[in-house]
C-alpha positions as CSV (number, residue, x, y, z in Angstrom):
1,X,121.4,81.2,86.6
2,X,122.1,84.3,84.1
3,X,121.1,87.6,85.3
4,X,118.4,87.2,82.7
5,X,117.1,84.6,84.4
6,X,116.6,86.4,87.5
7,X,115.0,89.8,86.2
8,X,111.5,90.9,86.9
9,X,109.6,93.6,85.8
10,X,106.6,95.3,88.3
11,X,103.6,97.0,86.8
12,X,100.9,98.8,88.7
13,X,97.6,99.4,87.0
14,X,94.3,100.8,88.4
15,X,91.1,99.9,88.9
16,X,88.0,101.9,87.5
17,X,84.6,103.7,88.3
18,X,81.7,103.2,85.7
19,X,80.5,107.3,86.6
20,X,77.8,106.7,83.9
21,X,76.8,104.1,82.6
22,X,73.8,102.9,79.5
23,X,72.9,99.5,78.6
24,X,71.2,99.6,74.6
25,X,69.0,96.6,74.2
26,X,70.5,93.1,74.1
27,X,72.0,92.7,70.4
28,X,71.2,89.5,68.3
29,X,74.7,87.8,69.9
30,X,73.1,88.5,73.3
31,X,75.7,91.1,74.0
32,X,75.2,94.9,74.8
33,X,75.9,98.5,73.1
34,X,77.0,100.2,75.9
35,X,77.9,103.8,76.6
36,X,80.1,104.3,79.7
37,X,82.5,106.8,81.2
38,X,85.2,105.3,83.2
39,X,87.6,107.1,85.3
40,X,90.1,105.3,86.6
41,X,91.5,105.8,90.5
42,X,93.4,105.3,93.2
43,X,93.4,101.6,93.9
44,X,96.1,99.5,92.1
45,X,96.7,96.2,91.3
46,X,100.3,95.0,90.9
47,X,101.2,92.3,88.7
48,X,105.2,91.3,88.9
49,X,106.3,88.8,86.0
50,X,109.9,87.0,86.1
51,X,111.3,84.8,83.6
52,X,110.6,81.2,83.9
53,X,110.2,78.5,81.3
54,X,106.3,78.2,81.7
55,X,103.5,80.4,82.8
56,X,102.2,80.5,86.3
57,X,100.5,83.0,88.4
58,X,99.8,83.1,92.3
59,X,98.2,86.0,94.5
60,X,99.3,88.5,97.4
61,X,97.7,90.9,99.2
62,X,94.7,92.1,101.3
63,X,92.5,90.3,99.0
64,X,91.2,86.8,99.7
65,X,92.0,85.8,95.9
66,X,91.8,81.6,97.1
67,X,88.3,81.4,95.1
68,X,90.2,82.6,91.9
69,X,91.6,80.5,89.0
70,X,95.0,79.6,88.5
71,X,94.8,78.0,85.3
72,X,94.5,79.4,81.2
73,X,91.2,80.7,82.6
74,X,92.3,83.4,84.9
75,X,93.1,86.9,82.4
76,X,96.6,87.6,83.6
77,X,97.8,84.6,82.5
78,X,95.8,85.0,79.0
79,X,97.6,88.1,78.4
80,X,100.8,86.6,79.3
81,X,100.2,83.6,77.0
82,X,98.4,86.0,74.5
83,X,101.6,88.2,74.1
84,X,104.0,85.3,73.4
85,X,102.1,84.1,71.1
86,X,101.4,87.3,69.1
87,X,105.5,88.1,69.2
88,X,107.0,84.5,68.9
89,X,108.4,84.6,72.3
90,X,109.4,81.2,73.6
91,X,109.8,81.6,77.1
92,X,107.4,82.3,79.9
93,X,106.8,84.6,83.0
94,X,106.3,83.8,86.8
95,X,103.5,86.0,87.7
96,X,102.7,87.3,91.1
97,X,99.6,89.8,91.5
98,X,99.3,92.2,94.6
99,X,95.4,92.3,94.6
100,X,94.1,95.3,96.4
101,X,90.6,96.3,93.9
102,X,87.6,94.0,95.2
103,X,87.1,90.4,93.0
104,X,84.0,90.3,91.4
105,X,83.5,94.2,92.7
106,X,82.6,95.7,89.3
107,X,86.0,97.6,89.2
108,X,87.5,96.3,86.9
109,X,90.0,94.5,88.6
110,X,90.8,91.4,86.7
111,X,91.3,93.7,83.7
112,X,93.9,95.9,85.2
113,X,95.7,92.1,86.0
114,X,95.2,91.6,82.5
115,X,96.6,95.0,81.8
116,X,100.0,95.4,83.8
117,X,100.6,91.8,82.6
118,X,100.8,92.9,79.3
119,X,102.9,95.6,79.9
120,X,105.5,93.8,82.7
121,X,105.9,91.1,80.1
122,X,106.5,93.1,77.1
123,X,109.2,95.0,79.2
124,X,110.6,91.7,80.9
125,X,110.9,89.8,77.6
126,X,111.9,92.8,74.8
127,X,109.4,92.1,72.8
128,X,108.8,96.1,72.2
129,X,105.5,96.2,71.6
130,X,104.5,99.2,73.8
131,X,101.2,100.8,75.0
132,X,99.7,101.2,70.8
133,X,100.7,97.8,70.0
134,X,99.1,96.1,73.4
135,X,96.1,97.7,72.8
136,X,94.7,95.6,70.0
137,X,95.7,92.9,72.9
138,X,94.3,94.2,75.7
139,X,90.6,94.5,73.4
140,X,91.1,90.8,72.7
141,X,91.0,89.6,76.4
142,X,88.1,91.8,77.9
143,X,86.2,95.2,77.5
144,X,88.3,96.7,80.2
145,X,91.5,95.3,79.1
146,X,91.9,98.5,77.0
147,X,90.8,101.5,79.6
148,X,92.8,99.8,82.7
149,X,96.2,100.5,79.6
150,X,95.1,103.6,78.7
151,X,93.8,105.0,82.4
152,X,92.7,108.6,82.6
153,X,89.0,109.2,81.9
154,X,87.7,107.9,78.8
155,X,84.1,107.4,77.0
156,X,83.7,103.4,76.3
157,X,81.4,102.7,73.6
158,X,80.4,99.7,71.6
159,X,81.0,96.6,74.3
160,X,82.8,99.5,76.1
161,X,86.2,98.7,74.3
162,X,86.3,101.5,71.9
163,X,88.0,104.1,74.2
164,X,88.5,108.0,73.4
165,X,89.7,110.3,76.0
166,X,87.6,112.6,77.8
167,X,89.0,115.9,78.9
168,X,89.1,115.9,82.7
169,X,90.3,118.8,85.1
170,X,91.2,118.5,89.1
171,X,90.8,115.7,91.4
172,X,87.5,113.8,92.2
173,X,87.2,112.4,95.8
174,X,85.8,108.9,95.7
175,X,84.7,106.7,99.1
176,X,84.3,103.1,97.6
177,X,82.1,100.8,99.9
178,X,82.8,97.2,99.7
179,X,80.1,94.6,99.4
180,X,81.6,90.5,100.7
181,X,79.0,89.5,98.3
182,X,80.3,89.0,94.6
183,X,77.7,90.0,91.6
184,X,78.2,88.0,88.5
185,X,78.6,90.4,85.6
186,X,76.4,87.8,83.3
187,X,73.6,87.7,85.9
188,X,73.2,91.1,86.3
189,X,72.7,92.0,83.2
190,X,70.1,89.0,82.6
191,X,68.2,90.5,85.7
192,X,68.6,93.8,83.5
193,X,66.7,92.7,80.8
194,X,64.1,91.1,83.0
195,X,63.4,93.6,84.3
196,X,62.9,95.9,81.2
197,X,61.0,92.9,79.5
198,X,58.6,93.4,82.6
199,X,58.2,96.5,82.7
200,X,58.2,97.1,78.6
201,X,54.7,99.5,79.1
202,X,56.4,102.1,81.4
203,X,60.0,101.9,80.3
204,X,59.2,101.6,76.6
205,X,61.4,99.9,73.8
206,X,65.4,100.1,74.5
207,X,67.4,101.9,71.9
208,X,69.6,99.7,70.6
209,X,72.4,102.2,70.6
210,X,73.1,104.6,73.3
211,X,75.7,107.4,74.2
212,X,76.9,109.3,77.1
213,X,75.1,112.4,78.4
214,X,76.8,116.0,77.4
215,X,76.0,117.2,81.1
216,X,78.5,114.0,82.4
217,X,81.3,114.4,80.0
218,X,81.2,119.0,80.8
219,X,81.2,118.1,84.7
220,X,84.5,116.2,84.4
221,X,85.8,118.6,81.7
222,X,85.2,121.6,84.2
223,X,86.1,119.0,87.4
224,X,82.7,120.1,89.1
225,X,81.8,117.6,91.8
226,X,78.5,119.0,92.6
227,X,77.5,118.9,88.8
228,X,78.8,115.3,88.2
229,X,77.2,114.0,91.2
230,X,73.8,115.2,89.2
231,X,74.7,113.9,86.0
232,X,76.0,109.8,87.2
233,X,74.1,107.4,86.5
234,X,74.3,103.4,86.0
235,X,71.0,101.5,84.1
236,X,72.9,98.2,86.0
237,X,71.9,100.1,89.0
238,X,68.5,98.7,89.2
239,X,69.3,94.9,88.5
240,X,72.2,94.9,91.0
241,X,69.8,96.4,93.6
242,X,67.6,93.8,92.9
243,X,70.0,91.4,93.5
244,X,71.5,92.9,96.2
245,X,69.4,94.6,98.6
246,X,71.4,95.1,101.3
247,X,73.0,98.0,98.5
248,X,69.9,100.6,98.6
249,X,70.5,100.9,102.6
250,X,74.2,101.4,101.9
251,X,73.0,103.9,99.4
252,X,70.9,105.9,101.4
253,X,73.5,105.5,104.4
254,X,76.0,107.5,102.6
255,X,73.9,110.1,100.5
256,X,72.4,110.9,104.1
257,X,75.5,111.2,105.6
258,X,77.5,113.8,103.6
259,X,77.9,111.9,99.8
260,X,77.1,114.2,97.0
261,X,76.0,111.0,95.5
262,X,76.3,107.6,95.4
263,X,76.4,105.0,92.3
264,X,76.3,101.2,91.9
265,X,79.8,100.6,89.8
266,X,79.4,98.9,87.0
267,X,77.7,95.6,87.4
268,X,78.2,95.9,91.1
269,X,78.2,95.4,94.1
270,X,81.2,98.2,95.2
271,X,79.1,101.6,95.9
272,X,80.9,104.1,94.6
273,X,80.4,107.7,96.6
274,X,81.1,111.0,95.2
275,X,82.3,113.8,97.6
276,X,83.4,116.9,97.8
277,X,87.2,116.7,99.3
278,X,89.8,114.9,101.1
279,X,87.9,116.1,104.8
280,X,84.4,114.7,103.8
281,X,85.8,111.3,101.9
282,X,87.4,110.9,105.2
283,X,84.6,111.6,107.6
284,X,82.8,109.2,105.7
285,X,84.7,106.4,105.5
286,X,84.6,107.0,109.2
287,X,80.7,106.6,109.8
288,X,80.9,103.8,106.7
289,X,83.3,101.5,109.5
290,X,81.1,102.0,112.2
291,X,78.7,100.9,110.1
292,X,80.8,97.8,109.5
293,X,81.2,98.9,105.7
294,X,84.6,98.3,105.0
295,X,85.5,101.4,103.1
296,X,88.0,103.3,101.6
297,X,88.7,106.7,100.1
298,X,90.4,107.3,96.5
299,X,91.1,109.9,94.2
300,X,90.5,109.7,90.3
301,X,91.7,110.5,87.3
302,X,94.6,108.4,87.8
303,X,97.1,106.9,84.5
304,X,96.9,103.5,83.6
305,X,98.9,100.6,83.2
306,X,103.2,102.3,84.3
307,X,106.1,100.4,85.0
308,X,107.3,100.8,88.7
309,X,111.0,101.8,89.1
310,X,113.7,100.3,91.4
């Protein structure tokens, strides 16, 4: 076998916090303007891809990933086959993902498979795209395709694909509680607009576009936990709730116990908590596991999608 043969490229990439999040009213497609501001943390999936003739992926890690598809379905291998196809390449990659971010956990964590895919197999097979020339990629698979590349913190716009950077100072301290119960992105935002449709007198009409708040995007420019923790805010929140009870006693656990705030990421069901260092994500986490919330602390911004050395 050459050395080619045998070489294999690793490629962490994070997963992500939805700290605000707006839904615009459903669009003639059925899809959503949203307005979101990710930032990404300290939780990393790693995707390793080695030559092979074909494409295949399997899983690893701490992560029961046996409910998850191994066929043209699954994103990492859509990115892998999406790449060759773009560049001509004719061989394949072998691909083996470390899952540690929650499935179905509203983190994002398909997309950063997606992501570090991309980038192992552009290294692995010299096809020299790099990070500007994945990204029209990365927006082809999936909304978060592009942020779990880019990394950082960054307003999402449109289906949450069209990225800019937001200036972001310091370190924000994150306790992430994790839900066993998977929420479908789809159903909870159908829920959403029942919800809105019910309750059209009080809530009024939807815009049909939507932005970001100013008083979000200055508390992570100035890295002021106790500001930020006013300004979150997720309009999935409501649906997932609704979905998932068992979330609103989670909520009220942590705010009650030392959270600046908690938030529903994304489309749920991982409760994100904001807090105010190292000492009180820890102390948390703590009275989160005795009350059998499997937990864990992270720090954000972090970058996205690197090549590991060695």
């Amino acid at each position: 076998m050459s050395t080619r043969g045998m070489r294999s490229v690793t490629v962490r990439a994070p997963g992500k916090i939805n700290v605000f999040f707006r839904v615009g009213a459903p669009q003639r497609d059925g899809y959503h303007e949203v307005a979101s501001l990710y930032q990404a943390v300290s939780l990393f999936e790693e995707v390793t891809a080695a030559a092979a003739e074909g494409f295949s992926v399997r899983f690893t890690g701490p992560i029961d990933a046996s409910g998850l598809p191994l066929d043209d379905s699954n994103l990492a291998l859509a990115a892998a086959r999406l790449l060759a196809e773009r560049t001509g390449h004719a061989g394949g990659a072998a691909l083996t993902v470390f899952k540690r971010v929650p499935i179905a956990g509203g983190m994002g964590g398909g997309s950063a498979d997606a992501a570090a895919t991309l980038v192992a197999c552009d290294e692995l097979w010299g096809t020299g795209l790099g990070r500007s020339g994945l990204l029209p990629l990365a927006a082809e698979l999936g909304a978060d395709v592009p942020f779990a590349l880019e990394g950082g913190t960054a307003v999402g716009t449109g289906r949450g694909d069209e990225l800019s950077p937001a200036l972001a100072k310091g370190v924000f301290h994150w306790v992430l509680a994790l839900s066993d119960t998977g929420l479908s992105t789809p159903v909870v935002y159908r829920a959403l607009d029942e919800h809105r449709d019910a309750h059209v007198h009080a809530l009024g009409r939807q815009p049909d576009t939507v932005k970001v708040d100013t008083a979000v995007l200055q508390a992570v420019r100035v890295g002021d936990a106790g500001s930020l923790a006013e300004a979150m805010h997720n309009d999935l929140q409501v649906a997932a709730l609704k979905l998932a009870p068992e979330l609103a006693e989670m909520l009220e656990l942590g705010e009650s116990r030392g959270a600046l705030a908690g938030i529903v990421s994304g489309s749920g069901p991982t409760v994100a908590f904001l807090v105010g260092s190292a000492q009180a994500a820890a102390e948390l986490r703590s009275v989160l596991g005795r009350a059998r919330v499997r937990a864990l602390t992270v720090t954000g911004p972090v970058p996205g999608a690197r090549v590991l050395e060695g």
